[in-house]
C-alpha positions as CSV (number, residue, x, y, z in Angstrom):
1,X,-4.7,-31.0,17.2
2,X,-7.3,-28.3,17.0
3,X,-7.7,-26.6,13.4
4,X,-9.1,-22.9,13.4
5,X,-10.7,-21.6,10.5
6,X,-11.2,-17.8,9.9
7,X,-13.6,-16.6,7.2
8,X,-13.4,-13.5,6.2
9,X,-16.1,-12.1,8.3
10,X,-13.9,-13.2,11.3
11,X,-10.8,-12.0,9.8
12,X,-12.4,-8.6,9.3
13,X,-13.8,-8.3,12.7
14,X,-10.8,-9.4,13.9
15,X,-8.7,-6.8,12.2
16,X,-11.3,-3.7,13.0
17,X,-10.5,-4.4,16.7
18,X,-6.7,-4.0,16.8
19,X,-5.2,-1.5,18.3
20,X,-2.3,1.2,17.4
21,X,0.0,-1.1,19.3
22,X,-1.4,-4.2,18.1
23,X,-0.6,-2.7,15.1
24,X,2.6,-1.9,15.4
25,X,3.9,-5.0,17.2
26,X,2.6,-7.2,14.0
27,X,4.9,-4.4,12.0
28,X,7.6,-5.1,13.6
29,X,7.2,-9.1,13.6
30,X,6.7,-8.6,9.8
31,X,9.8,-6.5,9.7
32,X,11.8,-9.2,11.6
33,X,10.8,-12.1,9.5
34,X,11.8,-10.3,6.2
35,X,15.0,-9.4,7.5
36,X,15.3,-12.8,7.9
37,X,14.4,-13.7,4.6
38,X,17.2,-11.0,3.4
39,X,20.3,-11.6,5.6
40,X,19.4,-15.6,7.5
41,X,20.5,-19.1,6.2
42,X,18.8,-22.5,6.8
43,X,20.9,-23.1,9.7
44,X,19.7,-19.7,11.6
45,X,15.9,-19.5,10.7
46,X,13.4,-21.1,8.6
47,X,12.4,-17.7,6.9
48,X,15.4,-17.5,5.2
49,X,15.5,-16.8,1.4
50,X,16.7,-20.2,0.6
51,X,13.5,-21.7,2.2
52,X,10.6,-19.7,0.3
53,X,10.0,-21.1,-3.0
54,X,8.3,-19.1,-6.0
55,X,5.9,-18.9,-6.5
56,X,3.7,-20.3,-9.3
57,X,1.4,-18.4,-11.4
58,X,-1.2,-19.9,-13.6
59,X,-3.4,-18.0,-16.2
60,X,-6.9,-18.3,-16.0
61,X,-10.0,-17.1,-18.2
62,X,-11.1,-13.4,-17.7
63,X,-8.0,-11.7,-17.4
64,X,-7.8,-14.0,-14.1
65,X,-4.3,-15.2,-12.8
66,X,-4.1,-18.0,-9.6
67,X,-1.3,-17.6,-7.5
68,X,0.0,-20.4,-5.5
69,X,2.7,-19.0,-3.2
70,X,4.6,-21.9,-0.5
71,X,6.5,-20.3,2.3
72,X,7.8,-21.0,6.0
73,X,8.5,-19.4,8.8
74,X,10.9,-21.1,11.9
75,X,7.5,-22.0,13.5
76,X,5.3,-22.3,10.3
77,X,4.9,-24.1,7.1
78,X,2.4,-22.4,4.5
79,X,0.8,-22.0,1.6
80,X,-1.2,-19.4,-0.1
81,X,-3.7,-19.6,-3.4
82,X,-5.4,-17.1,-4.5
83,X,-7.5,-16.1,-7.6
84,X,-6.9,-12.4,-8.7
85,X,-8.3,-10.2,-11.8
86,X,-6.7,-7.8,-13.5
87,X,-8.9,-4.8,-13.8
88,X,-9.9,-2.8,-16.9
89,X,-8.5,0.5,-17.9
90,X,-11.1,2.9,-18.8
91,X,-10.7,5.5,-21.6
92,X,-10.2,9.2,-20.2
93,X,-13.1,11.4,-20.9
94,X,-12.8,15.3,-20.4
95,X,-16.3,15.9,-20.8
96,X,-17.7,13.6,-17.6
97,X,-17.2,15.8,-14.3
98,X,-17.1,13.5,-11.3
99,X,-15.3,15.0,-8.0
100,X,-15.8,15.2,-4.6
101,X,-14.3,16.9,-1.7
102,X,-15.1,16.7,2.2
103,X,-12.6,18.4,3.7
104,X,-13.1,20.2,7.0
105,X,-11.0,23.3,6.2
106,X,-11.9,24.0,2.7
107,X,-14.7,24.5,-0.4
108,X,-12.8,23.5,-3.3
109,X,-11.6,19.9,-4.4
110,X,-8.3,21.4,-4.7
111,X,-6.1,24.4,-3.2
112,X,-5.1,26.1,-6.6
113,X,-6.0,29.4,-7.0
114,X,-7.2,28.7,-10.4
115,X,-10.6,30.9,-10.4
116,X,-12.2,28.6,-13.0
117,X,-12.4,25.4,-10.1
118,X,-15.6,24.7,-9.3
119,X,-16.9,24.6,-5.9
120,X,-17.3,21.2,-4.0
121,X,-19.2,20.3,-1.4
122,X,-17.9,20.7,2.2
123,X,-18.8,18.6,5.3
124,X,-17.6,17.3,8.7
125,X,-17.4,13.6,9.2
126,X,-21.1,14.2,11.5
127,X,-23.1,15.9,8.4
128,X,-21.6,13.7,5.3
129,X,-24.2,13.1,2.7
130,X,-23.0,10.7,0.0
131,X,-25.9,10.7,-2.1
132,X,-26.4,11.4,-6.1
133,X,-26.0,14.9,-5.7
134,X,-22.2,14.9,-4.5
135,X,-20.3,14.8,-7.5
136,X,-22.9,12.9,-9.7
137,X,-21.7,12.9,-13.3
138,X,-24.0,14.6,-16.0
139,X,-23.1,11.3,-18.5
140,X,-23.2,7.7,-17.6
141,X,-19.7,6.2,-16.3
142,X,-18.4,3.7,-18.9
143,X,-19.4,0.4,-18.3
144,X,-16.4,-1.7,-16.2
145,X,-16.0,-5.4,-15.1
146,X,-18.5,-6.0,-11.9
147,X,-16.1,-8.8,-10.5
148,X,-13.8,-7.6,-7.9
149,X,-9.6,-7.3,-8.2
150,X,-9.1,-8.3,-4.6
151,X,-7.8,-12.2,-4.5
152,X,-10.4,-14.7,-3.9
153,X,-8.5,-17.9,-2.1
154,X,-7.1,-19.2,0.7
155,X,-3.7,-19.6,3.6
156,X,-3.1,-23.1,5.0
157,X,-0.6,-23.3,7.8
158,X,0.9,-26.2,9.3
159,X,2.9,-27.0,12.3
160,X,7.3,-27.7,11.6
161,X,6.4,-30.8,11.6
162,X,3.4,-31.1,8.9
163,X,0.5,-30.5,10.8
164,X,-2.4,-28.6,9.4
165,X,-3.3,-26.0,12.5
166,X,-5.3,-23.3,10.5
167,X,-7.3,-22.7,7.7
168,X,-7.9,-18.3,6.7
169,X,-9.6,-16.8,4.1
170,X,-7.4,-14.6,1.8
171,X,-9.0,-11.8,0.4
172,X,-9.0,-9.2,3.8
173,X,-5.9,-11.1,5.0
174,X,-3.7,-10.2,1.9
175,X,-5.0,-6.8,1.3
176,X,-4.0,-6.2,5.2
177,X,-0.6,-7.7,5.4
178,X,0.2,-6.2,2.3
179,X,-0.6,-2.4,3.7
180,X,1.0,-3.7,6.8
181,X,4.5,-4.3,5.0
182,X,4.0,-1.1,3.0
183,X,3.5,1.3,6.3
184,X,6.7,0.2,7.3
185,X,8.8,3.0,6.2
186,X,5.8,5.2,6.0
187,X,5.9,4.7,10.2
188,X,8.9,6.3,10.0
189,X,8.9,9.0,8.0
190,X,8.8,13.2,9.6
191,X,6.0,14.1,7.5
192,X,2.8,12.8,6.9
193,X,0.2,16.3,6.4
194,X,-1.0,14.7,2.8
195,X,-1.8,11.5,1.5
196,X,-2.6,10.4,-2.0
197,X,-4.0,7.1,-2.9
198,X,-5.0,5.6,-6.3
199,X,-7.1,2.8,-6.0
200,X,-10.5,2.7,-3.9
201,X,-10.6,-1.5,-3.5
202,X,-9.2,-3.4,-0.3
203,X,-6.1,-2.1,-0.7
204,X,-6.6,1.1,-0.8
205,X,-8.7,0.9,2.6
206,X,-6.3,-0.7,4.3
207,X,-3.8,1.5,3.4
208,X,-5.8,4.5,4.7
209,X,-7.1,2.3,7.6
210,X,-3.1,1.6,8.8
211,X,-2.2,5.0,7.4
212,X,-4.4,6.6,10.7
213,X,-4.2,4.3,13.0
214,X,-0.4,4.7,12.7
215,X,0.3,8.6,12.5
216,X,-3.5,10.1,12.6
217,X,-3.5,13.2,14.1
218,X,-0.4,14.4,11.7
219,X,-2.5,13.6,8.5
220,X,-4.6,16.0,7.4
221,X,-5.5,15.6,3.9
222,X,-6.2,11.9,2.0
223,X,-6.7,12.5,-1.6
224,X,-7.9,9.1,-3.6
225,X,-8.1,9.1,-6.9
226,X,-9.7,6.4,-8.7
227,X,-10.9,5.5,-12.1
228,X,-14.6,6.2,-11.8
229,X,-16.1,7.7,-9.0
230,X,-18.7,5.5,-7.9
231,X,-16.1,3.2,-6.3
232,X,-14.1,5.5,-4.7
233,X,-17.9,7.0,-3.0
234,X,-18.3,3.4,-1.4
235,X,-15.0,3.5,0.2
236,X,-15.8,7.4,1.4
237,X,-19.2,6.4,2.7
238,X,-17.8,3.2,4.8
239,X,-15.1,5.5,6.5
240,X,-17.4,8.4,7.0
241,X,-20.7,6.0,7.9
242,X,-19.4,3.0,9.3
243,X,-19.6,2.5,13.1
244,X,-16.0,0.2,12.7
245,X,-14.4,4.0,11.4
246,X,-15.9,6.1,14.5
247,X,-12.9,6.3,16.8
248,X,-10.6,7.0,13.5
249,X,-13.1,9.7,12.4
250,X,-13.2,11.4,16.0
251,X,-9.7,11.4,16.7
252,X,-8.7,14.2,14.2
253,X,-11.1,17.0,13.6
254,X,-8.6,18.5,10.7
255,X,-8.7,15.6,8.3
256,X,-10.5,15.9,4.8
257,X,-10.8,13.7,2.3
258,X,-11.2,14.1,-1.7
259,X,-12.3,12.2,-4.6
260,X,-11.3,12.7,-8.0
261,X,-12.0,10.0,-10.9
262,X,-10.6,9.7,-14.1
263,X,-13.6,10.7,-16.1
264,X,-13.6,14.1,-14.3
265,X,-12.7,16.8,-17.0
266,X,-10.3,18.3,-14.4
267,X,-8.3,15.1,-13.4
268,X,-5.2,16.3,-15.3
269,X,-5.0,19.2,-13.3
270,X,-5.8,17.5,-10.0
271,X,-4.0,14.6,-10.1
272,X,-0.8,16.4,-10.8
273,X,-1.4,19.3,-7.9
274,X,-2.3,16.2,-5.7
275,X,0.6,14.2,-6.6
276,X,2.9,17.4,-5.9
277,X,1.6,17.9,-2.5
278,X,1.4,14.6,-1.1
279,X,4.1,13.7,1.9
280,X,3.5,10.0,0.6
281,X,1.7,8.1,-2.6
282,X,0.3,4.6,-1.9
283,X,-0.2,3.3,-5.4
284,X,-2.9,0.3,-5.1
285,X,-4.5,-0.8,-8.7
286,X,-3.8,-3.0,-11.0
287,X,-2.4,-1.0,-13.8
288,X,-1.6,-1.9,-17.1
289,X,-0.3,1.7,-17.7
290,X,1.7,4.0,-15.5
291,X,-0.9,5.9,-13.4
292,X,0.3,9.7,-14.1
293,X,3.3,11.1,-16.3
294,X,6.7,10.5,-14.7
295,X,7.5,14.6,-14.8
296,X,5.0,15.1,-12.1
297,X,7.8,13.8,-10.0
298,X,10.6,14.1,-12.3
299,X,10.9,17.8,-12.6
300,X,12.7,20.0,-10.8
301,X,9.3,21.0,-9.4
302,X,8.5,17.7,-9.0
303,X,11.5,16.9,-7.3
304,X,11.3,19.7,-4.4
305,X,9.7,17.7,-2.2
306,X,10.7,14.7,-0.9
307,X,8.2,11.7,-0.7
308,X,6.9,8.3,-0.1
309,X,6.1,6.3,-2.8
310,X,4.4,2.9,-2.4
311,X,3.5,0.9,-5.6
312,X,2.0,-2.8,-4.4
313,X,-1.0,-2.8,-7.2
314,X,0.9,-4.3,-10.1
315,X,2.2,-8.0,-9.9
316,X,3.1,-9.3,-13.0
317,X,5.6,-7.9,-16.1
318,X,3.1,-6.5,-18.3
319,X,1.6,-4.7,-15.5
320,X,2.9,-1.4,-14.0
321,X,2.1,1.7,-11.9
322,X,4.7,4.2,-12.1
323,X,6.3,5.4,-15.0
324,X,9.9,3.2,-15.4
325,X,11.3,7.2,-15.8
326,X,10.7,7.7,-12.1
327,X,12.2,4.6,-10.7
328,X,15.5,5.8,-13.7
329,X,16.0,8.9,-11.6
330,X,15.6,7.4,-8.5
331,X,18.6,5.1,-9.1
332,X,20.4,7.4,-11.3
333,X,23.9,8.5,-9.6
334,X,24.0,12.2,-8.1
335,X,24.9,15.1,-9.9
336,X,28.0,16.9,-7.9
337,X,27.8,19.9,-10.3
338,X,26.9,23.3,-8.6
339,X,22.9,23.9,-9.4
340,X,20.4,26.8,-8.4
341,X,17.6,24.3,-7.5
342,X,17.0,22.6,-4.3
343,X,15.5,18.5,-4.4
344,X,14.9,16.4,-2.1
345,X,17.4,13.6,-1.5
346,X,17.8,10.3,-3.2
347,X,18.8,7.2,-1.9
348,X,19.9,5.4,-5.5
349,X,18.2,2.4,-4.8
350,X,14.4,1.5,-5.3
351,X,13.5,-0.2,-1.9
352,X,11.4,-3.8,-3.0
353,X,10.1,-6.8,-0.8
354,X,12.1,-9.1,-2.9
355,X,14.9,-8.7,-4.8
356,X,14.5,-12.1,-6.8
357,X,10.9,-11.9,-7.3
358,X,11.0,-8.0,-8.5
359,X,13.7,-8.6,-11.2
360,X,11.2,-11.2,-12.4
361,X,8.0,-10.0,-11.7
362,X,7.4,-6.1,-11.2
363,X,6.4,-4.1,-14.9
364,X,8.3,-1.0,-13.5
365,X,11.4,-2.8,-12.2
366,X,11.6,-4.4,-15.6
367,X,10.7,-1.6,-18.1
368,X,13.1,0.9,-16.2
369,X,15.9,-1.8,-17.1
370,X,17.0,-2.2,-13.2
371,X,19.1,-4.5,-11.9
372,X,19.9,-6.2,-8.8
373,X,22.8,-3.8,-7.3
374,X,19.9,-1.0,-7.9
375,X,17.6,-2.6,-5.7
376,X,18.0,-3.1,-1.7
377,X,15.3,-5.2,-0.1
378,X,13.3,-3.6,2.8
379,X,14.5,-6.8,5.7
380,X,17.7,-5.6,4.7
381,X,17.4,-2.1,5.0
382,X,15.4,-1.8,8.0
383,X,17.5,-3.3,10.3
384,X,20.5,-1.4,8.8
385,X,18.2,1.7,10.0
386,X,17.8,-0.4,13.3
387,X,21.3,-0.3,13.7
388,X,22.5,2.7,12.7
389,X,19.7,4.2,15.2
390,X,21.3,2.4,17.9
391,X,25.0,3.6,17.2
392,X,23.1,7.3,17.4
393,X,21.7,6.5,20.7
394,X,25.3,5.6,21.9
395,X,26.7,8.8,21.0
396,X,27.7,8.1,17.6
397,X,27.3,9.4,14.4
398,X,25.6,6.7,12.5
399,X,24.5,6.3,8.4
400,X,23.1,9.7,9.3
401,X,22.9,9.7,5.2
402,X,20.5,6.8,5.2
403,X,18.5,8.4,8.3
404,X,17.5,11.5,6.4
405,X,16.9,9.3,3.3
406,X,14.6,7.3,4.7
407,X,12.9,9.6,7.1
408,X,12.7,12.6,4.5
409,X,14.0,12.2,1.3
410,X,12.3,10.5,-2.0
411,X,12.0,6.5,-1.3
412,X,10.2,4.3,-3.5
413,X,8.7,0.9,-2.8
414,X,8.3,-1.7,-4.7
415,X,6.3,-5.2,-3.9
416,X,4.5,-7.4,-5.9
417,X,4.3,-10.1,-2.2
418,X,5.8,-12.7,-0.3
419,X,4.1,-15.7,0.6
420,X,6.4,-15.3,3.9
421,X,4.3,-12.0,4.6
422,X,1.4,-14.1,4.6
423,X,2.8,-17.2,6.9
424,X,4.4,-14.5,9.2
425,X,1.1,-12.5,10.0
426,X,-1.8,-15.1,9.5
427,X,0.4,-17.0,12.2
428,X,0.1,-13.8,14.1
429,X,-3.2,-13.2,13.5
430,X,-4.4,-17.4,14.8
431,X,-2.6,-16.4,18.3
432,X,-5.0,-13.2,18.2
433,X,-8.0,-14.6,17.0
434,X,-7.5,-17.5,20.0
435,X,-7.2,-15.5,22.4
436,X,-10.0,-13.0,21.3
437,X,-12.5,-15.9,20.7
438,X,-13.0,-15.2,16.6
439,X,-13.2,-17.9,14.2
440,X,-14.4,-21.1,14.3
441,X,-12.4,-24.2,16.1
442,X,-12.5,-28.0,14.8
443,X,-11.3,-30.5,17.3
444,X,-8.9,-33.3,16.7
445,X,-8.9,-32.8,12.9
């Protein structure tokens, strides 16, 4: 049988050429296969929960953990190592200025009135300059790890019957599948104008990448914040400069796109007016500490506006991106007494890609003190959405509750991975690369 092997060069090219649709269709085979791993049993389909092991985690040097992560599908066997790094945290500094803005439709890195904001840059996507000058800080960055957080390692599949058929590279795979599960509800939801993203690796590209090849022309501001700046000016000038970006660039002349850092002497400020305004938050680091002070959601200001919230960065107990005070509230049961202030509506539950592995795994599912019956795993819920969409479409009333929830309201995801995710679309992504001509192809192995 013929293996294929996809480096990550091929696996890069190969996801730069797909297509909304090609998008979407691997979306929705993702969404299928997990909510077969929520509601299936060994005698209905092989990616049922009972057939996906844990995974194993082994500690390494250098803050370094390997993952090895065994999973099937009804067509696929699998299994997933990779090698991932935990990243610093760097000390906040009010004294190092380091922002950028490049929005279209504005001078500022931010829309407060606040007089004493100093002006930014402005540019189109066509005049762009990305050199010292934009937001160059007037004292040296502190020093951070050179090594990269993305996982270094590798996806074997096999045939049911034992048969290795493929060989993939996991570093571009996982950051893309990962994105791929988190857009899911994002797909969905009525609006989209502003997007905020901490974290300027893989992730966070891919997350932007899916984010407007999905719902484009609605999103008008991306604001990513990152811990220093020179990072998060790499990932700006590959989706203003690169060639692979052009068609996403062109298709919306109203999207702008800001940087703020943490060793900016404004970042308080910023990343709390950012975090108000955003329509959805994809949280993609790996944290150690929560990322910004639960009130900026909490509060009744906070709480106004109903949101999006993605947090994939963190994967172990001891790591964690959101306060444990936002995911409390979130769960907390609704308060039926007459009040004078409006809030967006909560669903109770925090949404997670595994219930099992979350309760185990995930720093914020732990520190908030969750436990399962406050947890409802996405497989599960979409298709309950699926469902309930039908019954509308029949002239019914449906869980018009969970509708506006999801569509609207405050929903927060949690994931810390599924080898399943990776079976399901590196499966997917063989077919494609087969009958595109990528990779490389070994006969009779």
């Amino acid at each position: 049988m013929p293996l294929t092997v996809l480096s990550d060069p091929d696996i890069h090219s190969l996801l730069y050429s797909l297509d909304r649709d090609d998008v979407l269709s691997l979306q929705n085979n993702l969404a299928e296969a997990l909510h077969e791993y929520s509601t299936g049993s060994q005698e209905t389909t092989g990616c049922c929960h009972s057939n996906q092991p844990q995974r194993i985690a082994i500690p390494g040097t250098n803050n370094q953990t390997t993952l090895f992560m065994p999973a099937s599908t009804s067509t696929s066997r699998g299994i997933k190592i990779a090698t991932l790094a935990t990243a610093p945290e760097i000390p906040h500094d009010d004294s190092l200025p380091s922002i950028a803005s490049t929005k279209s439709n504005t001078s500022t890195a931010s829309s407060s009135s606040n007089a004493a904001t100093p002006a930014t840059p402005t540019s189109r996507f066509s005049s762009l300059s990305l050199g010292p000058s934009i937001g160059s800080s007037t004292k040296p960055v502190p020093s951070t790890q050179s090594s990269t957080t993305s996982p270094i390692g590798s996806l074997t599949l096999l045939t049911s019957s034992g048969t290795p058929y493929a060989f993939l590279s996991a570093s571009t795979l996982t950051a893309f599948r990962t994105a791929l599960a988190a857009t899911t509800i994002f797909t969905r939801r009525t609006s989209v104008h502003t997007l905020c993203v901490f974290g300027a690796g893989l992730q966070a590209l891919w997350h932007i990448r899916l984010a407007l090849l999905l719902r484009g022309p609605e999103i008008h501001h991306i604001h990513i914040i990152n811990r220093t700046f020179e990072r998060a000016r790499k990932l700006m000038e590959t989706i203003y400069t690169s060639p692979e970006w052009e068609k996403l660039r062109n298709s919306n002349g109203k999207l702008g796109f800001s940087i703020v850092s943490n060793d900016y002497g404004e970042y308080n400020r910023l990343v709390k007016e950012h975090v108000r305004k955003a329509d959805a938050l994809f949280c993609c680091t790996c944290s150690s500490i929560p990322l910004f002070p639960a009130e900026y959601l909490t509060s009744v200001e906070g709480r106004r506006k109903g949101r999006y919230v993605s947090a994939i960065g963190s994967f172990r107990h001891d790591m964690i991106e959101l306060h444990p005070d936002i995911l409390r509230q979130a769960v907390a049961p609704e308060q039926h007494k007459k009040h004078h202030h409006k809030h967006a509506e909560r669903g109770g539950v925090v949404v997670v890609d595994s219930l099992e592995a979350c309760l185990k795994e995930a720093g914020e599912v732990r520190q908030a003190g969750l436990g399962a019956e406050q947890l409802v795993e996405i497989g599960e819920l979409l298709m309950v959405k699926k469902a309930s969409m039908k019954e509308i479409e029949g002239g019914g009333e449906g869980e018009v509750g969970l509708q506006r929830w999801l569509q609207a309201g405050n929903v927060i995801y949690k994931s810390v991975g599924l080898g399943l995710m990776d079976i399901c679309v590196g499966e997917d992504l063989v077919m494609l690369a087969r009958e595109r001509g990528f990779g490389t192809t070994v006969e009779g192995f």
